[in-house]
mmCIF file of the N, C-alpha and C atoms, coordinates in Angstrom:
data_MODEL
# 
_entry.id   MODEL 
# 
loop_
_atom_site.group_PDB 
_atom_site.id 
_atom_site.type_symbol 
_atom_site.label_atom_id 
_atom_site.label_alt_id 
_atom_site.label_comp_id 
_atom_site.label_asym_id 
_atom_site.label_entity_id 
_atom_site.label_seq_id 
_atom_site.pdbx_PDB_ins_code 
_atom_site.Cartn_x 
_atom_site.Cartn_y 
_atom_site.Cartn_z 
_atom_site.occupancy 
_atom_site.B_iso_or_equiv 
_atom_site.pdbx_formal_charge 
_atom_site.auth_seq_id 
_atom_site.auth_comp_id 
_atom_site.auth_asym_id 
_atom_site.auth_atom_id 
_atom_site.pdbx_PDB_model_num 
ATOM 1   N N  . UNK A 1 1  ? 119.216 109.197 -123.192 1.00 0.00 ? 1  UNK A N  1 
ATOM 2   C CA . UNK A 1 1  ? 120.444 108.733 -123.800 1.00 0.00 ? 1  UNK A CA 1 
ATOM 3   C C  . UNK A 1 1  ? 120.232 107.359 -124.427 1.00 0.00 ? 1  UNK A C  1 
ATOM 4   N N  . UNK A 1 2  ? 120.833 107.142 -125.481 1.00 0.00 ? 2  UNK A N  1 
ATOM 5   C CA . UNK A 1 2  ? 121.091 105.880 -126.367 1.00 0.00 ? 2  UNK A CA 1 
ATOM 6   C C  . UNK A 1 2  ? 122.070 105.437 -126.214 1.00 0.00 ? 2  UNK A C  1 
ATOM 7   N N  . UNK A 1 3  ? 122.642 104.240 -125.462 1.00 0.00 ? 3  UNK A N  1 
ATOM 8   C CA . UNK A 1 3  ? 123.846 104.016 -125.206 1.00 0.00 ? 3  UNK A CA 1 
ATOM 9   C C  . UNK A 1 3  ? 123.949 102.630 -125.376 1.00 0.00 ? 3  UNK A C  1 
ATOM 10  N N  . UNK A 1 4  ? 124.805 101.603 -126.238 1.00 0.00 ? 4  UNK A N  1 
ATOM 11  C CA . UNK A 1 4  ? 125.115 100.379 -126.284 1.00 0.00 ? 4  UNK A CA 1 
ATOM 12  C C  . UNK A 1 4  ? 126.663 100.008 -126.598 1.00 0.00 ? 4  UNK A C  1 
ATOM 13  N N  . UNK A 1 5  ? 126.956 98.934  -126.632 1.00 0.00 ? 5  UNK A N  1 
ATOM 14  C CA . UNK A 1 5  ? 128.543 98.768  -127.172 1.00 0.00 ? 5  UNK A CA 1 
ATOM 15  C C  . UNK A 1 5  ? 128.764 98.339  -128.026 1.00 0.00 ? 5  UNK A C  1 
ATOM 16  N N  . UNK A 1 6  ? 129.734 98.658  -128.668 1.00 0.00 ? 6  UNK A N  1 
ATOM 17  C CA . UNK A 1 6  ? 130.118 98.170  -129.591 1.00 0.00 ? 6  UNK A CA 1 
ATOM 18  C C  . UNK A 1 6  ? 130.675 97.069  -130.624 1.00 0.00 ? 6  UNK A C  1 
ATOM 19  N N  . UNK A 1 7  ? 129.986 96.516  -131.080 1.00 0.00 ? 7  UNK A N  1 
ATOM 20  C CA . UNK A 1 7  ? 130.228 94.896  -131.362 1.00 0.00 ? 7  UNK A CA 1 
ATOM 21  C C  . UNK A 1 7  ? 131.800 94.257  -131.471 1.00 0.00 ? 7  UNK A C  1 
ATOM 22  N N  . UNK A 1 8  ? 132.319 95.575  -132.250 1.00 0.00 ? 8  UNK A N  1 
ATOM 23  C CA . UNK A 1 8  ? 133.796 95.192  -132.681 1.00 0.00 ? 8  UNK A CA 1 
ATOM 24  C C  . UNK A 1 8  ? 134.866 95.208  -131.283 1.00 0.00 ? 8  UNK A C  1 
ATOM 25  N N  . UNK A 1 9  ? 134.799 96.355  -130.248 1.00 0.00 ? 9  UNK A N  1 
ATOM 26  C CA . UNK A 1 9  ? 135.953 96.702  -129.563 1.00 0.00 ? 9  UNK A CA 1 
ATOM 27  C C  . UNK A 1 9  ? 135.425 96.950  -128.262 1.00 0.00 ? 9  UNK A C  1 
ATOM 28  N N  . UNK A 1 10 ? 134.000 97.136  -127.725 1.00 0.00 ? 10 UNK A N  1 
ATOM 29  C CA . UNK A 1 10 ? 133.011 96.700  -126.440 1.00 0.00 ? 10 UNK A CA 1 
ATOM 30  C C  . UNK A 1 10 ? 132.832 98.150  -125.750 1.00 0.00 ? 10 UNK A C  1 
ATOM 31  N N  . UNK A 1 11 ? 133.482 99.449  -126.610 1.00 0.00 ? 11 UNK A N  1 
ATOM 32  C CA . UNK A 1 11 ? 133.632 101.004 -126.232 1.00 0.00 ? 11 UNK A CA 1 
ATOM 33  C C  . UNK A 1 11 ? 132.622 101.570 -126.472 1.00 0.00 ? 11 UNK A C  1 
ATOM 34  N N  . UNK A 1 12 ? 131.921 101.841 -125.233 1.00 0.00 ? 12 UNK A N  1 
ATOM 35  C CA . UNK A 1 12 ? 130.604 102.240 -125.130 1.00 0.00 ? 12 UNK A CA 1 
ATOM 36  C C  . UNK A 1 12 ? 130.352 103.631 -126.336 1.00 0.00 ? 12 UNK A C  1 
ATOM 37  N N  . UNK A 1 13 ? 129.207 103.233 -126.797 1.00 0.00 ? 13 UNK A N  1 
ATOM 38  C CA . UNK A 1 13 ? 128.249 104.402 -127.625 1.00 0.00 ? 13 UNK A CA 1 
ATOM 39  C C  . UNK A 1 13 ? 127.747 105.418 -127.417 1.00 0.00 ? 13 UNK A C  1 
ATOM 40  N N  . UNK A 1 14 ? 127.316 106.611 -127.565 1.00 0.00 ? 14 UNK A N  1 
ATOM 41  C CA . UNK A 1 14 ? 126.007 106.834 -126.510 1.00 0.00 ? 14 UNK A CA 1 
ATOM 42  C C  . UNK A 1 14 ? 125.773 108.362 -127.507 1.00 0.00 ? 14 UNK A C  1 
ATOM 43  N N  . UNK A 1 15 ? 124.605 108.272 -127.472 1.00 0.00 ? 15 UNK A N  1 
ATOM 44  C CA . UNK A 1 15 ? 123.585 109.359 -128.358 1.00 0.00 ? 15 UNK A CA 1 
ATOM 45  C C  . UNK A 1 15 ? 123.176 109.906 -127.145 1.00 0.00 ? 15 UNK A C  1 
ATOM 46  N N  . UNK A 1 16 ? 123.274 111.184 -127.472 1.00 0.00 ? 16 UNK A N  1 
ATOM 47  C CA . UNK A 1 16 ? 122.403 112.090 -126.587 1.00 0.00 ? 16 UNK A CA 1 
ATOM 48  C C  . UNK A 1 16 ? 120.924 112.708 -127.535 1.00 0.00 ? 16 UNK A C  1 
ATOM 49  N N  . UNK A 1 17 ? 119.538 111.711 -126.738 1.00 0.00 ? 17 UNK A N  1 
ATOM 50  C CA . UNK A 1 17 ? 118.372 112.037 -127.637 1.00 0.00 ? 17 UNK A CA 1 
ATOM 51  C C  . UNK A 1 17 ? 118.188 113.330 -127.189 1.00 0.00 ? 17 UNK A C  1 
ATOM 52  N N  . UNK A 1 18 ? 118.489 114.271 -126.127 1.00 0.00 ? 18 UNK A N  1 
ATOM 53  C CA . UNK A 1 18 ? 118.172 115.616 -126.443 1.00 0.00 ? 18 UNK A CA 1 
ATOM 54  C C  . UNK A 1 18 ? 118.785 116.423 -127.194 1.00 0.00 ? 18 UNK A C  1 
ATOM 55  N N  . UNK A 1 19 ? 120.026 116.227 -127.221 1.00 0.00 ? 19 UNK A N  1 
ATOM 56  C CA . UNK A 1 19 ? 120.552 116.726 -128.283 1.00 0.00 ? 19 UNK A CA 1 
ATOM 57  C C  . UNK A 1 19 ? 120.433 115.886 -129.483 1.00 0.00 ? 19 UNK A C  1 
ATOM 58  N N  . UNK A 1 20 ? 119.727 115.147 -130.593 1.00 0.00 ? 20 UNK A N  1 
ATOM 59  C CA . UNK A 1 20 ? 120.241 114.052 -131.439 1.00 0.00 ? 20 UNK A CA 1 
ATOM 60  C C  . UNK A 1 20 ? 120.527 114.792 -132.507 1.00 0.00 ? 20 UNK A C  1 
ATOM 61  N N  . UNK A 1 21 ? 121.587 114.015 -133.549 1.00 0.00 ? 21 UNK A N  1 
ATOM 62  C CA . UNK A 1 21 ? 122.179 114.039 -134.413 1.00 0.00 ? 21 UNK A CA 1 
ATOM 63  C C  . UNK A 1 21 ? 120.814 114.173 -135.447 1.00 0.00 ? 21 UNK A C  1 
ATOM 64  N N  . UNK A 1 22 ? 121.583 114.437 -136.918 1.00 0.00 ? 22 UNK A N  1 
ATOM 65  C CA . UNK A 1 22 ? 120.374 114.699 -137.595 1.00 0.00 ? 22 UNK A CA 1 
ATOM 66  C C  . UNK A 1 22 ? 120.207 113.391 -138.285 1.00 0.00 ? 22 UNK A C  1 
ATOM 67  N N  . UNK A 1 23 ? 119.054 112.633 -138.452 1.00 0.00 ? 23 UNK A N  1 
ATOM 68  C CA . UNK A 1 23 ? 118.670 111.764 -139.127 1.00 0.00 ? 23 UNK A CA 1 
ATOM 69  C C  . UNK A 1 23 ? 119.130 110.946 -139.845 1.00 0.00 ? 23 UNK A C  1 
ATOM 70  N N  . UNK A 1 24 ? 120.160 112.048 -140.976 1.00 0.00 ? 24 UNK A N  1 
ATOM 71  C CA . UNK A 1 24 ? 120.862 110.760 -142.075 1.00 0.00 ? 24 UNK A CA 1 
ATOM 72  C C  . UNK A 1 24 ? 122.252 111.274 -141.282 1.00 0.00 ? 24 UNK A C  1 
ATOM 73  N N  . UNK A 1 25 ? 122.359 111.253 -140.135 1.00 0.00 ? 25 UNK A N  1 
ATOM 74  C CA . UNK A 1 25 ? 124.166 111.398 -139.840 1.00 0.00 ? 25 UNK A CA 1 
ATOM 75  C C  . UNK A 1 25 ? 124.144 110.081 -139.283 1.00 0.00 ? 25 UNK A C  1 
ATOM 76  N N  . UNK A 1 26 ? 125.310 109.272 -139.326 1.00 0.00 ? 26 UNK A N  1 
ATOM 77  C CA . UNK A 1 26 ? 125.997 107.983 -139.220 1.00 0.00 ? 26 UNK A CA 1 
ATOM 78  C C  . UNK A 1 26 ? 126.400 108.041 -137.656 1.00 0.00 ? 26 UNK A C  1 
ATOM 79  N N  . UNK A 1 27 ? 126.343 106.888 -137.319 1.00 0.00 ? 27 UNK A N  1 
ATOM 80  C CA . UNK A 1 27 ? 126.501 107.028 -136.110 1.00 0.00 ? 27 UNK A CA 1 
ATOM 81  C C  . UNK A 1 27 ? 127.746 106.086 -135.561 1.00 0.00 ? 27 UNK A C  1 
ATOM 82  N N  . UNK A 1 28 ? 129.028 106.264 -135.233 1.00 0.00 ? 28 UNK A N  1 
ATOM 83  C CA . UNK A 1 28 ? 130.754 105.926 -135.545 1.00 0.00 ? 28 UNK A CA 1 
ATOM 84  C C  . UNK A 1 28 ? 130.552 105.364 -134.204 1.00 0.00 ? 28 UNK A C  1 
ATOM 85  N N  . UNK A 1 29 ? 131.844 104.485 -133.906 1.00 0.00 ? 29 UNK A N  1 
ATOM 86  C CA . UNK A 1 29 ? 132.233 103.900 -132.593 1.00 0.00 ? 29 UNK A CA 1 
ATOM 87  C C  . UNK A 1 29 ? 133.597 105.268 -132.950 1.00 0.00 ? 29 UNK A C  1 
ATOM 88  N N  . UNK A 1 30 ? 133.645 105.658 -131.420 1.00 0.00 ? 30 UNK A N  1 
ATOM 89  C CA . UNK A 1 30 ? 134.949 106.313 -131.735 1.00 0.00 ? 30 UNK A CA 1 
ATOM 90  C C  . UNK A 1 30 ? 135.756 106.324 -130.841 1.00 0.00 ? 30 UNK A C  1 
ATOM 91  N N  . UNK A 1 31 ? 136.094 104.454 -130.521 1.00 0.00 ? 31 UNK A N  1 
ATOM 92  C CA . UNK A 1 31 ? 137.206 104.061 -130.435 1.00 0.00 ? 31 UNK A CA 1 
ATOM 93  C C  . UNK A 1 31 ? 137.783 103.364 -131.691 1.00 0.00 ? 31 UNK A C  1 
ATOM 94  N N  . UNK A 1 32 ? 136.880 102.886 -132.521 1.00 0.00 ? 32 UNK A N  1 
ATOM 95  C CA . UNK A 1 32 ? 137.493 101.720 -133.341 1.00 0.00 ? 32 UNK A CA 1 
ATOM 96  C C  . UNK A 1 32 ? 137.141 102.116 -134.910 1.00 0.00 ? 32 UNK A C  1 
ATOM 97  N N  . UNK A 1 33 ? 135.916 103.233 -134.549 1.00 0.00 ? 33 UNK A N  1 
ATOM 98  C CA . UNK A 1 33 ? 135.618 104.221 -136.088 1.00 0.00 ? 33 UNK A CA 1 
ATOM 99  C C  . UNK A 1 33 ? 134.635 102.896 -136.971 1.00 0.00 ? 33 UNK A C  1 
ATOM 100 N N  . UNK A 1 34 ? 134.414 102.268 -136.091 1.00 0.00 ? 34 UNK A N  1 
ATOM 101 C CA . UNK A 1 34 ? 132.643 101.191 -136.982 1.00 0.00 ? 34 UNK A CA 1 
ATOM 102 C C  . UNK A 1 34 ? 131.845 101.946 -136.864 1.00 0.00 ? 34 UNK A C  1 
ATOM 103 N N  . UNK A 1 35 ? 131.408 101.712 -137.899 1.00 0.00 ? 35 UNK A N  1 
ATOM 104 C CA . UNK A 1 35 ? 130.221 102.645 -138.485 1.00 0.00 ? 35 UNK A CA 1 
ATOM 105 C C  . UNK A 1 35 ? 128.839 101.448 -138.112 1.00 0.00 ? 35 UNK A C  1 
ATOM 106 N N  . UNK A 1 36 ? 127.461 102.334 -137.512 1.00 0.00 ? 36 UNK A N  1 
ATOM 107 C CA . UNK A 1 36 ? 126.693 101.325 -137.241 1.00 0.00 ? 36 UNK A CA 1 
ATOM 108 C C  . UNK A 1 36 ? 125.388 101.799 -138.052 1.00 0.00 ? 36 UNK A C  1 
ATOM 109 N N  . UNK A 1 37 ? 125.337 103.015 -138.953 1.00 0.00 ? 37 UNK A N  1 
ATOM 110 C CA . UNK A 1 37 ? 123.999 103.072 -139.944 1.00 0.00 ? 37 UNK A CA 1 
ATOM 111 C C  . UNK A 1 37 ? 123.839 104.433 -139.299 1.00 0.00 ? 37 UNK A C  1 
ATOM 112 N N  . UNK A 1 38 ? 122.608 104.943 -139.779 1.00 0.00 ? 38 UNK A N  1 
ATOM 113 C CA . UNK A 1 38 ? 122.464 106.407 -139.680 1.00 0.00 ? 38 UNK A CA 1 
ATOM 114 C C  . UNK A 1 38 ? 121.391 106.404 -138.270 1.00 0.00 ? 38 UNK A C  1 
ATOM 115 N N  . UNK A 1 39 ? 121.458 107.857 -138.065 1.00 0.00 ? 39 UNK A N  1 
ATOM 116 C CA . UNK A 1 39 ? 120.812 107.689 -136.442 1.00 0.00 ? 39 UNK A CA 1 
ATOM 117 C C  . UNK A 1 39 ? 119.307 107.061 -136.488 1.00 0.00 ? 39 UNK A C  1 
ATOM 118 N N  . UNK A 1 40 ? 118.684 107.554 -137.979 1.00 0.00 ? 40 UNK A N  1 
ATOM 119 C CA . UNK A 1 40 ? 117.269 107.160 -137.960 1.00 0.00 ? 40 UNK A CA 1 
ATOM 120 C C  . UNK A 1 40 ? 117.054 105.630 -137.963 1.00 0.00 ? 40 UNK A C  1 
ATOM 121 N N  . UNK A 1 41 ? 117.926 105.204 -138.433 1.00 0.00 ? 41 UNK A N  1 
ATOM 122 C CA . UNK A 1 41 ? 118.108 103.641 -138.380 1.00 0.00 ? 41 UNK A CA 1 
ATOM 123 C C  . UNK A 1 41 ? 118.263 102.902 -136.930 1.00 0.00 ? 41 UNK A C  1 
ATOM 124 N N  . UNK A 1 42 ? 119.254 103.481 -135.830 1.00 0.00 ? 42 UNK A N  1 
ATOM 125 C CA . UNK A 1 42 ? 119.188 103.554 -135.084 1.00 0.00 ? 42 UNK A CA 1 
ATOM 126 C C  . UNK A 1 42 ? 118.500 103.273 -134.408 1.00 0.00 ? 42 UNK A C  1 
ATOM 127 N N  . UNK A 1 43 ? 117.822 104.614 -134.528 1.00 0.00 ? 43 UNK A N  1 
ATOM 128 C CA . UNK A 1 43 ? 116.301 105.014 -133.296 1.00 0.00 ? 43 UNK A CA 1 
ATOM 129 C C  . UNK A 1 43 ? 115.189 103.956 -133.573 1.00 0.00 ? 43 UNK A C  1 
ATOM 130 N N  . UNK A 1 44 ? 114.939 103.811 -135.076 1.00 0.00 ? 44 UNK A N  1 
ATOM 131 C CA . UNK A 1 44 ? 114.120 102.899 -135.816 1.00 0.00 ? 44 UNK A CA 1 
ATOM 132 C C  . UNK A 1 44 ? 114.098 101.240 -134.817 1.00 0.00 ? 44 UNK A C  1 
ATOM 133 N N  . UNK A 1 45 ? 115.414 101.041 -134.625 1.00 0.00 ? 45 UNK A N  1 
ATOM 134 C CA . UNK A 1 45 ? 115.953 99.511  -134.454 1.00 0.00 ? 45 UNK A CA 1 
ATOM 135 C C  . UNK A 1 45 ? 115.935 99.567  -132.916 1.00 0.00 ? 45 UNK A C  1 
ATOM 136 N N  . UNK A 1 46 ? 115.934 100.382 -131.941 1.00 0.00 ? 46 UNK A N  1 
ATOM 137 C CA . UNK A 1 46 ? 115.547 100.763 -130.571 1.00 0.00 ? 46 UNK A CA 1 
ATOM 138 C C  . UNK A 1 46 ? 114.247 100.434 -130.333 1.00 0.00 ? 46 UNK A C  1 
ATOM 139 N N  . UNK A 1 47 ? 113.283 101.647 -130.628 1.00 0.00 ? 47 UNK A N  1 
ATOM 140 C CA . UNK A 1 47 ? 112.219 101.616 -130.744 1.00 0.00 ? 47 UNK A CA 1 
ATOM 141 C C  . UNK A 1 47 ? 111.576 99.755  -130.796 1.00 0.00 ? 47 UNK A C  1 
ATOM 142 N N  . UNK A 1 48 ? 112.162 99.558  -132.253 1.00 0.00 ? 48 UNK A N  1 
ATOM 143 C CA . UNK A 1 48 ? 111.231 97.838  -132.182 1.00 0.00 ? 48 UNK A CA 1 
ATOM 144 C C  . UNK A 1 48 ? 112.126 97.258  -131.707 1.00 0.00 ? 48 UNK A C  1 
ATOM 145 N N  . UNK A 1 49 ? 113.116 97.234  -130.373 1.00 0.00 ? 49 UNK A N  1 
ATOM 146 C CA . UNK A 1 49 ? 113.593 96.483  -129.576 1.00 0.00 ? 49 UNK A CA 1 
ATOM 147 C C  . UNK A 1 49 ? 112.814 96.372  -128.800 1.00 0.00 ? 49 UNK A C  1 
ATOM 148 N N  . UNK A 1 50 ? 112.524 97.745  -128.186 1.00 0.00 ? 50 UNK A N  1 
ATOM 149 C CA . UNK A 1 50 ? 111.486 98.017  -126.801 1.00 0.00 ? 50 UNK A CA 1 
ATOM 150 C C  . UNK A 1 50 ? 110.536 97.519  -126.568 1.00 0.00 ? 50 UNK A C  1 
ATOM 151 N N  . UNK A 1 51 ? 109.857 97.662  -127.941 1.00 0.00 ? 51 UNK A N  1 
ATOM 152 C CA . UNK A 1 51 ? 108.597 97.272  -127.931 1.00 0.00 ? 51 UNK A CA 1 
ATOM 153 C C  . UNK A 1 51 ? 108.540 95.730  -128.023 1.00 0.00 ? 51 UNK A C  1 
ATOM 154 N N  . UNK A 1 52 ? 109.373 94.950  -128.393 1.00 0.00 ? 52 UNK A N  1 
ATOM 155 C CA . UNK A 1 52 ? 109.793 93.460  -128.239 1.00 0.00 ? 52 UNK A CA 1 
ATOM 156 C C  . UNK A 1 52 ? 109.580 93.389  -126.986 1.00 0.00 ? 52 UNK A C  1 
ATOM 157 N N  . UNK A 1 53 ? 110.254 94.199  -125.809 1.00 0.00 ? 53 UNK A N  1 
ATOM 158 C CA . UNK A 1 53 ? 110.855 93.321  -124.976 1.00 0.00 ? 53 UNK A CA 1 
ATOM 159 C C  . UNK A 1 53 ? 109.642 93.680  -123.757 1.00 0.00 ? 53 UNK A C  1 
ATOM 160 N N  . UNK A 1 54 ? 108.618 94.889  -124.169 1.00 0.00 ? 54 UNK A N  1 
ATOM 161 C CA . UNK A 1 54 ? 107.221 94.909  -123.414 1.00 0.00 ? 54 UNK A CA 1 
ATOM 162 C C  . UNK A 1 54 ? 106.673 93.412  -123.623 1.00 0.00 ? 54 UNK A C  1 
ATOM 163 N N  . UNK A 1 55 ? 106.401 93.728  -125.183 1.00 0.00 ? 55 UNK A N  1 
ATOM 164 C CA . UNK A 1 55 ? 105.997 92.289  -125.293 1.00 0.00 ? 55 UNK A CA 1 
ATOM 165 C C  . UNK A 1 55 ? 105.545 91.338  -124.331 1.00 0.00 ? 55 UNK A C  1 
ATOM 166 N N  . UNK A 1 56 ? 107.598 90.914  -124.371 1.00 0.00 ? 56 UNK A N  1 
ATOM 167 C CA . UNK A 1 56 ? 107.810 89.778  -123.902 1.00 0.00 ? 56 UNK A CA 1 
ATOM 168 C C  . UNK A 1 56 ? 107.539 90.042  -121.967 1.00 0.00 ? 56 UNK A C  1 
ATOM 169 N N  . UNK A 1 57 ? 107.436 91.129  -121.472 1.00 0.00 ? 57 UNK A N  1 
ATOM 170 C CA . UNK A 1 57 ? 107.411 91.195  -120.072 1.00 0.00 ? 57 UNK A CA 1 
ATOM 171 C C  . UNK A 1 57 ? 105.499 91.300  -120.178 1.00 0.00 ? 57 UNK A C  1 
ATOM 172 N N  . UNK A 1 58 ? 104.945 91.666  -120.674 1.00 0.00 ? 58 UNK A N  1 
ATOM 173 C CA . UNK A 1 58 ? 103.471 91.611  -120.764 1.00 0.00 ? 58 UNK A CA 1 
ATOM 174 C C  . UNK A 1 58 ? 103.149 90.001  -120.061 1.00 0.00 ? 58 UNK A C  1 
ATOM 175 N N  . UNK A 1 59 ? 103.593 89.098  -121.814 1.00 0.00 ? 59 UNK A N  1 
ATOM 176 C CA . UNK A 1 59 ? 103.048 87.679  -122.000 1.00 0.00 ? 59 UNK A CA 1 
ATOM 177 C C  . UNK A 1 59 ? 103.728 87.002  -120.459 1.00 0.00 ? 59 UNK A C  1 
ATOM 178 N N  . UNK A 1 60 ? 104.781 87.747  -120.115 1.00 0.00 ? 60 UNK A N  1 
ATOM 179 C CA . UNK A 1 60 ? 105.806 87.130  -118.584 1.00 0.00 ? 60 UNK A CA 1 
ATOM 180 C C  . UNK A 1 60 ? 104.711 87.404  -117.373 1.00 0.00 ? 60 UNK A C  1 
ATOM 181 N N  . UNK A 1 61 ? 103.791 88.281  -117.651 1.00 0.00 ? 61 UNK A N  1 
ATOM 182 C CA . UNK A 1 61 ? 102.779 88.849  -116.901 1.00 0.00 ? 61 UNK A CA 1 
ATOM 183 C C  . UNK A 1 61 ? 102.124 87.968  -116.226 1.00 0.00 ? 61 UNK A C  1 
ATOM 184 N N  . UNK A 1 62 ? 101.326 87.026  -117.247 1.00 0.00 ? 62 UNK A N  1 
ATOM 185 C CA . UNK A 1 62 ? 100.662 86.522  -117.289 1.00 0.00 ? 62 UNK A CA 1 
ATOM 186 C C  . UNK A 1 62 ? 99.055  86.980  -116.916 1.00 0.00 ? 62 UNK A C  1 
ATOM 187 N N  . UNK A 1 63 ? 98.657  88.078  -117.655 1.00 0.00 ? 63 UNK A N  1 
ATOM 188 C CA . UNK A 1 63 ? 97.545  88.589  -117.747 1.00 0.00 ? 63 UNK A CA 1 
ATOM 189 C C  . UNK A 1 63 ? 97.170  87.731  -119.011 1.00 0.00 ? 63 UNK A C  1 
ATOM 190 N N  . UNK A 1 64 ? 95.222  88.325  -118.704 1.00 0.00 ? 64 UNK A N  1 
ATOM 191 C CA . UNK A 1 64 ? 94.578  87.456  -119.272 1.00 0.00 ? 64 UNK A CA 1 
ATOM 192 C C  . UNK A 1 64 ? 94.335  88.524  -120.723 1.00 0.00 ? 64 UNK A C  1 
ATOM 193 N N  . UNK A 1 65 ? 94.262  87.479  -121.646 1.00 0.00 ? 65 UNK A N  1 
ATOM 194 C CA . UNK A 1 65 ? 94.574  88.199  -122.985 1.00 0.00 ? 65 UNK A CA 1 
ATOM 195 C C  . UNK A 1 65 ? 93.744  89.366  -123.218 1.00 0.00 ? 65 UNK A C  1 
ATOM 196 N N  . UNK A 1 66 ? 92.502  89.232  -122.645 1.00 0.00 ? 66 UNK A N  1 
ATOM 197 C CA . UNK A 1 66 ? 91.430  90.543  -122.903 1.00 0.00 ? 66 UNK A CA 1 
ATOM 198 C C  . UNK A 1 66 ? 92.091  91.761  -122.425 1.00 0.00 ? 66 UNK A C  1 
ATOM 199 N N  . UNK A 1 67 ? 92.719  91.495  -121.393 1.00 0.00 ? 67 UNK A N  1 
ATOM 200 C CA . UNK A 1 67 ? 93.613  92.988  -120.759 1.00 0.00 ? 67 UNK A CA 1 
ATOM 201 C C  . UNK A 1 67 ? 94.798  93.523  -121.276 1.00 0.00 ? 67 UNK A C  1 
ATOM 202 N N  . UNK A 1 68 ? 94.815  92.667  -122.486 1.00 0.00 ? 68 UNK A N  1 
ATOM 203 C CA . UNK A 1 68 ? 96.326  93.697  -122.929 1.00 0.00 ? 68 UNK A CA 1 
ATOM 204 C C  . UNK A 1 68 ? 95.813  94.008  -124.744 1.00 0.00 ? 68 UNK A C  1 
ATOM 205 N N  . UNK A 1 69 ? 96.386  95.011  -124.879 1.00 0.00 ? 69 UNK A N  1 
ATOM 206 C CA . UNK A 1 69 ? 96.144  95.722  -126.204 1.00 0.00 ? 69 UNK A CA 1 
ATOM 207 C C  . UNK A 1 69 ? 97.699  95.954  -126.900 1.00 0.00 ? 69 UNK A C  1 
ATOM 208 N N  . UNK A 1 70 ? 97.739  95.279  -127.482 1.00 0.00 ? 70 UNK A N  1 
ATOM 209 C CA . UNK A 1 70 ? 99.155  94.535  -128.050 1.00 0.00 ? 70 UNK A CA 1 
ATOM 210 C C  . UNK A 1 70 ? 99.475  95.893  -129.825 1.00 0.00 ? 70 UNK A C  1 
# 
């Protein structure tokens, strides 16, 4: 599941990735009907969250640089 809130009205989101929407479908708050971009955009903007926030728990690691493959 893809689930965040919503900037405008705080009414939770939530994509179901086994079931997902198709690619160019828009993805609505539907309490407040904001539109937040299409799902691929979405998934796109997830994805390089995640991988941000390994990142940042890697370098929190404090392993030695030879051991991580970035």
């Amino acid at each position: 599941m893809i689930t965040f809130k919503c900037v405008e009205c705080g009414y939770p989101v939530v994509v179901d990735d086994l079931n997902p929407p198709e690619d160019t479908e828009v993805i609505t708050c539907q309490s407040c009907g904001r539109q937040f971009g299409t799902y691929a955009d979405i998934e796109k903007t997830f994805v390089k969250a995640g991988k941000a926030e390994l990142d940042t728990m890697i370098d929190e690691a404090g392993l030695p640089p030879w051991m991580i493959k970035k």
